[in-house]
N, C-alpha and C positions, 0 to 999 in steps of 0.2 A: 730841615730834613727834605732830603728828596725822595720818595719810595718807588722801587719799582717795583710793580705787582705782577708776576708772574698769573698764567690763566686767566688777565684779565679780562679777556672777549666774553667767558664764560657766563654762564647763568648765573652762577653766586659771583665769580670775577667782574663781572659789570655792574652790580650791586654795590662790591665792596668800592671800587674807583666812583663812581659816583658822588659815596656817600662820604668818600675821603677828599675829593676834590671840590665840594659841596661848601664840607668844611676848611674849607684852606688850606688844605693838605697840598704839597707839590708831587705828584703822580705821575709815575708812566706806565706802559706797558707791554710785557712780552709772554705772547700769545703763539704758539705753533696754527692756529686754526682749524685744528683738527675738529675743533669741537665750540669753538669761538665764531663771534661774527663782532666783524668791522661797527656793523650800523648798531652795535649795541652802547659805544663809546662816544661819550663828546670829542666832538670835533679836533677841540683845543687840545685832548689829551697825545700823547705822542704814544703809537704804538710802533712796535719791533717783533716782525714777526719772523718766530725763532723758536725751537728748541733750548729748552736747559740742559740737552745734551753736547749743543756745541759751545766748546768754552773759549775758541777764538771769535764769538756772536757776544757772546756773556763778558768777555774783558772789553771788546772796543764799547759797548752798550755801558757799561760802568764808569768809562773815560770819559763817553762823548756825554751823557746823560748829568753826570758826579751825581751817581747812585751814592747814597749813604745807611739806606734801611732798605732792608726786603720784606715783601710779603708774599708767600710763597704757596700759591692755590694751584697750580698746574699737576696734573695728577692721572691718571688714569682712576675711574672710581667704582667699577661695577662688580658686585662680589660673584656675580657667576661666569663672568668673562675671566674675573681673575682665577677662576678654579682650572679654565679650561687653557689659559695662558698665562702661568706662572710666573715664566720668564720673563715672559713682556712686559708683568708691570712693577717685578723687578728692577729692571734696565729700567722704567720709565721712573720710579715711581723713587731707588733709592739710588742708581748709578745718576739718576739725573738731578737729585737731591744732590751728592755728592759732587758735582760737577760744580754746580750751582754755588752749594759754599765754598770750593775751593778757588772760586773767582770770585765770592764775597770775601774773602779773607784776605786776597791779594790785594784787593781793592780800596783797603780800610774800610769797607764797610762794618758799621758799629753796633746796627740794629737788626733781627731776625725773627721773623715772623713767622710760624710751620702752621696749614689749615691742616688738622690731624682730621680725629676721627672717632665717635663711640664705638665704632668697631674693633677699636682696642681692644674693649674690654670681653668680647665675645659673646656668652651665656650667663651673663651672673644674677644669681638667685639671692638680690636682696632688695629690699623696697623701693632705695635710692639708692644710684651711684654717684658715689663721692670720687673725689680724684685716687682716692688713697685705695678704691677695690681694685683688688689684683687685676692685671692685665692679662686674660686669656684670650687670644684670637682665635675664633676659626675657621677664617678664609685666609688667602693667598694678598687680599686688599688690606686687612685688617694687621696683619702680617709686615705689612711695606707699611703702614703708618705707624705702629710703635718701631721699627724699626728706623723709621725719620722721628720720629722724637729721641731716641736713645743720641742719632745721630748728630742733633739742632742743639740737644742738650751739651754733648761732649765737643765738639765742634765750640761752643760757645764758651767753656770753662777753659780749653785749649789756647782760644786767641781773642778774648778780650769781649765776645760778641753779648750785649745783651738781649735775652731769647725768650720767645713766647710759644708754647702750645695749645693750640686752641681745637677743642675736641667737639665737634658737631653732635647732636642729635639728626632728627629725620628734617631737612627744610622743605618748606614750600611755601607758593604766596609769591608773590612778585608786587613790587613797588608800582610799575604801571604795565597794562599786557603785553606792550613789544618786548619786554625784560624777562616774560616770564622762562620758564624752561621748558623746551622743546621737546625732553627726551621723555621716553616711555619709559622708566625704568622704575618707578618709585608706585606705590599704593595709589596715590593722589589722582596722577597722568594716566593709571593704569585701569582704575573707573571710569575714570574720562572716557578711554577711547573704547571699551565694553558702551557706556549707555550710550556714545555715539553711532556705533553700529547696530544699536538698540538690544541689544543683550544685555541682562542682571548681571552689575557687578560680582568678582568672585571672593570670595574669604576660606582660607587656604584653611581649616580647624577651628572647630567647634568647641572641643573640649578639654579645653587648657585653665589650667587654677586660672582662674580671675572671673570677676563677679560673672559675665554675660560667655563665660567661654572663649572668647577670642583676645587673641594678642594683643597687648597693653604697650601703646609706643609716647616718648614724648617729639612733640614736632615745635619745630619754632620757623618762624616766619624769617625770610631770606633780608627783609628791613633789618630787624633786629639784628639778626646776624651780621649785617653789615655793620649795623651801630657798636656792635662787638669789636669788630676788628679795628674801629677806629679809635676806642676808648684803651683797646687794649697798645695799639699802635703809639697814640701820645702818653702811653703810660711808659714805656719802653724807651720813650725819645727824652722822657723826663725824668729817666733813671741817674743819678751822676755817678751809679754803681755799675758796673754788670749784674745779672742776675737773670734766672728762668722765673717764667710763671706759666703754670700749665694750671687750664680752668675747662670748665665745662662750658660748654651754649646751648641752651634750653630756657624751659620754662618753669621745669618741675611738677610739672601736670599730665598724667597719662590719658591719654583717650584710646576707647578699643578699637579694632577693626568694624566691627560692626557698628558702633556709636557715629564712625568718620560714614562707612559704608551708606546710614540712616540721613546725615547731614549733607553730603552730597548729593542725595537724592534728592532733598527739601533743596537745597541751592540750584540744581542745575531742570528743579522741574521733572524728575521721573520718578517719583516717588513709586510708583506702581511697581517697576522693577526691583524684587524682591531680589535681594542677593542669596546667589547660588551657594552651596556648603561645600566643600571638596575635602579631602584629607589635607591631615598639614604637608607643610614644605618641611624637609631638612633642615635643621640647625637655626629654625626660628626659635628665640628662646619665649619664654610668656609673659616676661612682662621687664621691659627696658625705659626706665624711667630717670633721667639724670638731678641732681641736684643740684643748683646753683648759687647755694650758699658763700660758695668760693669765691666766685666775680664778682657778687653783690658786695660782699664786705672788702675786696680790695678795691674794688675799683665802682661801686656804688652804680652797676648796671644790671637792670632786670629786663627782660622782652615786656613790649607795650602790648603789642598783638595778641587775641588770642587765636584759636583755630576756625572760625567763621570767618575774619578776615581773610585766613591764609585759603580757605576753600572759595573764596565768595572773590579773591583778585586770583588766583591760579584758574580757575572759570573762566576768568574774563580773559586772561591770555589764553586759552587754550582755544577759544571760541575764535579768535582774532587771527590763529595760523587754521583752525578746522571749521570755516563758516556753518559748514554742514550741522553742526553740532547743536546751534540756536534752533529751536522750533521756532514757530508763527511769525 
């Protein structure tokens, strides 16, 4: 197999090539760079930097490469960008999905890989989600990811492809700090840069069902998650069938906002900083917790990490692009 991994520059995309090329995986990768960095890649890997919008980039890249399997992380992923730009991640997210297969298709590629999304599943009020709870979205992101799995799936039944879904929780944690992620946009990154400017991190609602009041998330660590895609990847290549498999990636263990809010303080040294209470946000649901029963019994993979790891190495990269951020 050869893989080419689409979004590989990325935060979780340089994780996953890594951890596929680690293990003797044959890897490439195409990256627009929008959101990617070169120095995040070994050397050895070949990157192609490109749009899965353009499909005379996507056919000569399958010839000259002999793509045989994709793994498909290139995405647009921010749920309040996507409320305020539909369209855009639309065209990004399923016209470029759609691009993408129909130059895997031409290509005899066999194997397909979609990074979905718990977003799927929207607001659901049940203790664990399983694959099998209904798929409500309520963003515009959430929206373009079941709609690339409906796609990956029927696409795959159509021409032979065997197809995986693989639906995240919250990540973070980085394997070592140059890897870690950059962006402000999650809980994790978004304490960070509160106690860096020395202001008490914020918690968006106090009074939601669950034991301490605040929102109940699961988070898995951006390793494991890689370790996912690899197990899932030679599970796919060692199919002599077609077939989907749609699983979840998590740990099955929730921690609150306030619980991460308390352990980030102990890690990064600001315990003093009492986090702030504000009203909730819109469309936080209370309590989003996956189950992983699915993976574990097909494919006998659990997360090793748990979330002191992923707080105690996302610290350490984040210290490493914001010097400022270490005291003493």
């Amino acid at each position: 197999m050869t893989w080419l991994i689409t979004g590989g520059a990325g935060y979780i995309g340089s994780h996953v090539v890594r951890a596929m090329a680690e293990a003797g995986e044959s890897v490439a990768v195409l990256d627009d760079l929008t959101s990617g960095v070169r120095a995040r890649l070994p050397e050895d890997v070949p990157l192609v930097s490109g749009s899965t919008l353009d499909r005379g980039l996507l056919d000569r890249t399958f010839a000259e490469l002999g793509v045989t399997g994709v793994v498909h992380l290139a995405a647009k992923k921010q749920v309040g960008e996507s409320v305020e730009q539909p369209l855009r991640y639309y065209r990004e997210n399923v016209h470029g999905l759609t691009v993408l297969l129909e130059a895997a298709v031409a290509a005899g590629v066999s194997r397909f890989l979609f990074s979905s999304s718990a977003a799927v599943y929207g607001m659901p009020d049940v203790e664990l989600v399983t694959e099998d709870t209904p798929c409500l979205p309520i963003n515009p992101y959430g929206e373009t990811k079941l709609a690339g799995e409906w796609l990956v799936r029927a696409a795959g039944a159509a021409h032979s492809l065997s197809t995986a879904c693989l639906r995240y929780f919250n990540v973070a944690g980085a394997t070592r700090p140059d890897l870690a992620d950059t962006g402000v946009f999650n809980i994790i990154p978004m304490m960070f840069e509160r106690i860096t400017e020395g202001e008490p991190p914020r918690i968006f609602g106090d009074d939601y069902d669950t034991p301490d009041g605040t929102c109940v998330r699961d988070y898995i660590h951006v390793e494991d998650l890689a370790s996912a895609h690899l197990a899932v990847a030679r599970r796919l290549a060692a199919q002599p069938e077609p077939g989907d498999l749609t699983v979840n990636i998590g740990t099955g263990r929730g921690v609150s906002v306030r619980e991460m809010s308390d352990l980030i303080g102990e890690i990064t040294g600001r315990p003093e900083l009492t986090p702030v209470v504000g009203p909730r946000r819109a469309g936080d649901p209370a309590r989003v917790v996956g189950s992983t029963e699915l993976i574990t019994k097909e494919l006998g993979w659990s997360a090793r990490h748990d979330v002191r790891a992923m707080v105690e190495s996302a610290w350490e990269g984040w210290c490493l692009h914001h010097p400022e951020a270490r005291r003493g």
